[in-house]
Legacy VTK file of the C-alpha trace (Angstrom):
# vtk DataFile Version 3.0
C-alpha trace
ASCII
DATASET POLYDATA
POINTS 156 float
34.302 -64.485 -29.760
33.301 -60.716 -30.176
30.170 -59.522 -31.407
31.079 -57.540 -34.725
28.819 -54.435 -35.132
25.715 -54.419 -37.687
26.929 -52.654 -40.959
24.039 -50.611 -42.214
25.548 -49.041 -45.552
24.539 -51.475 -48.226
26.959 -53.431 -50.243
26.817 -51.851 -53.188
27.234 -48.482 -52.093
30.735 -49.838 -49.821
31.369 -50.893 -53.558
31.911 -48.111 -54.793
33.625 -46.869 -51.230
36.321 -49.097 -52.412
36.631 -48.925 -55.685
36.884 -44.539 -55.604
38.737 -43.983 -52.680
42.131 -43.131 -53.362
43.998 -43.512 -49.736
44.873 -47.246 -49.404
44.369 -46.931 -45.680
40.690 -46.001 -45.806
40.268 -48.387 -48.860
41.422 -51.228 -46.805
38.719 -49.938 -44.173
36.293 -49.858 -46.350
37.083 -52.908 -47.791
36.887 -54.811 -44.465
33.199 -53.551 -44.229
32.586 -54.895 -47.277
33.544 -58.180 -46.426
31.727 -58.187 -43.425
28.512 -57.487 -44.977
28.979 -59.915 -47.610
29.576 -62.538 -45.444
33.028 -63.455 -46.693
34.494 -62.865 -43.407
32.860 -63.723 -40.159
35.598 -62.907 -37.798
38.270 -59.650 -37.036
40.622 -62.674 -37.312
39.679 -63.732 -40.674
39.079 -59.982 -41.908
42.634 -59.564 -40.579
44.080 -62.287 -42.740
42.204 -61.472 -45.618
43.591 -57.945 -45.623
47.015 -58.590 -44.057
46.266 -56.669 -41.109
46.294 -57.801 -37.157
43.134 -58.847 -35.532
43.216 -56.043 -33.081
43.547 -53.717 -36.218
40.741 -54.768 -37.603
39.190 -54.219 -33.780
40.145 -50.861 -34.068
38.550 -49.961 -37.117
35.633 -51.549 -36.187
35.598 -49.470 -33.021
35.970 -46.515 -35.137
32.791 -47.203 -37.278
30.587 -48.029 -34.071
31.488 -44.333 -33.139
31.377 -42.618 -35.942
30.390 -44.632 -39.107
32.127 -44.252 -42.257
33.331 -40.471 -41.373
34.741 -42.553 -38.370
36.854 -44.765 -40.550
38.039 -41.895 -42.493
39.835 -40.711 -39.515
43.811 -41.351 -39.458
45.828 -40.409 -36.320
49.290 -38.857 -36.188
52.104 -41.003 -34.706
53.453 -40.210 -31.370
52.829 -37.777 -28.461
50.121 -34.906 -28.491
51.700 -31.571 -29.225
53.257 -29.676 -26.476
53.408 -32.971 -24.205
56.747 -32.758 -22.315
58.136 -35.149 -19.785
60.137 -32.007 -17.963
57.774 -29.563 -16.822
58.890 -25.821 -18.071
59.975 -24.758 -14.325
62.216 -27.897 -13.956
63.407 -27.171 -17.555
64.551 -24.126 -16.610
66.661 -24.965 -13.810
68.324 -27.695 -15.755
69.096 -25.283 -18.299
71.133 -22.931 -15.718
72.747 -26.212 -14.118
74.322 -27.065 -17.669
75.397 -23.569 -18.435
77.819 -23.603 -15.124
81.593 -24.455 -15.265
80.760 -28.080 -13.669
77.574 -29.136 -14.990
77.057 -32.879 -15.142
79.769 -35.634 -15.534
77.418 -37.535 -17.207
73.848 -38.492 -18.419
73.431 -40.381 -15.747
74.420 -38.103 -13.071
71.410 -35.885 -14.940
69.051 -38.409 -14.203
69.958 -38.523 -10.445
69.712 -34.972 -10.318
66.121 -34.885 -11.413
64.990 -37.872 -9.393
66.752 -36.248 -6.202
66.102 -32.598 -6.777
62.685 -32.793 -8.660
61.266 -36.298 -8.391
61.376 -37.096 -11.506
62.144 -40.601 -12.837
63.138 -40.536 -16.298
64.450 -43.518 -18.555
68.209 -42.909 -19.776
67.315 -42.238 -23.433
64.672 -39.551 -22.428
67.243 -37.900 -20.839
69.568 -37.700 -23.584
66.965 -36.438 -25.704
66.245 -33.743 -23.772
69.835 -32.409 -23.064
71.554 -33.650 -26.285
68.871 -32.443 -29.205
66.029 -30.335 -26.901
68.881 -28.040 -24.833
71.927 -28.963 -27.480
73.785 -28.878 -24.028
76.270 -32.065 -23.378
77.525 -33.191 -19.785
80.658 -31.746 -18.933
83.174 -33.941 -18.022
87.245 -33.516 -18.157
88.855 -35.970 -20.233
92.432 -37.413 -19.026
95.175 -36.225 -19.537
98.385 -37.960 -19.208
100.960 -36.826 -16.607
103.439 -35.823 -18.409
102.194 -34.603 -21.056
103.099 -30.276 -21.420
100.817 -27.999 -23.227
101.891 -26.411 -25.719
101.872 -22.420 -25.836
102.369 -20.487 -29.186
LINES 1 157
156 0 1 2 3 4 5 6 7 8 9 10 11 12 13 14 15 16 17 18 19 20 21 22 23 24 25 26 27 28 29 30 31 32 33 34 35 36 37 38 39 40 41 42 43 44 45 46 47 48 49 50 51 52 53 54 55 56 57 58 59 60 61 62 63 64 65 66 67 68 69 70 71 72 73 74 75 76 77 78 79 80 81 82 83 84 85 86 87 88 89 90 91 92 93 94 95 96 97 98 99 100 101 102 103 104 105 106 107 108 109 110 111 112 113 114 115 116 117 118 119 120 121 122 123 124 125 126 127 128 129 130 131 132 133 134 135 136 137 138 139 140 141 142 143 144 145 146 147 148 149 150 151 152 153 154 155
């Protein structure tokens, strides 16, 4: 079992934590501080079922307010990658770009993927691909479609 940290605000003033703060995410912080210094909880595991949360949750707060105490808790982080973070770096980008724009391009996703792991060394999943060329470039592979034999086109 883990050690769980000493808390040195005193009840009554977590209290009142709880009762004014208006983000439920910090209240529920501050509210599993409070039950650790009252002694209704004695583990993460039973602060985490008390409050509905997982047990490494409640580990992560707890990490938060050995670091930084209350202002610690306070802290929320953003979903998802830093800013700026790209799995294509800008040089490798750029060529990509100029491969779409030809006449051939790409017959498919896929054949984008081999490109960059052959030409670039870089192994990307499928989706992270399409991401990239579909909503980053708004470029699409370019591949004919059939047509039938004997079908004629039609000139007006």
């Amino acid at each position: 079992m883990y050690n769980l940290p000493e808390i040195s605000e005193p009840a009554q003033q977590l209290e009142r934590l709880v009762r004014k703060e208006r983000d439920a995410q910090i209240q529920r912080r501050y509210h599993m501080l409070l039950l650790m210094k009252t002694g209704e909880v004695e583990s993460r595991t039973g602060a985490g079922r008390h409050l509905g949360v997982h047990r490494n949750t409640i580990a992560d707060w707890l990490e938060l307010y050995e670091e930084g105490g209350l202002d610690g808790l306070r802290e929320i982080g953003e979903p998802g990658p830093d800013p700026g973070q790209q799995s294509i770096p800008s040089d490798v980008m750029k060529a990509l770009k100029e491969r779409l724009s030809e006449p051939e391009g790409f017959g498919s996703y896929i054949e984008i993927q081999q490109w960059l792991a052959d030409k670039h060394g870089l192994e990307l999943c499928y989706s992270t691909v399409h991401g990239i060329v579909r909503y980053e470039l708004g470029a699409k592979p370019k591949s004919p479609r059939p047509s039938h034999p004997k079908k004629t086109t039609r000139s007006k």
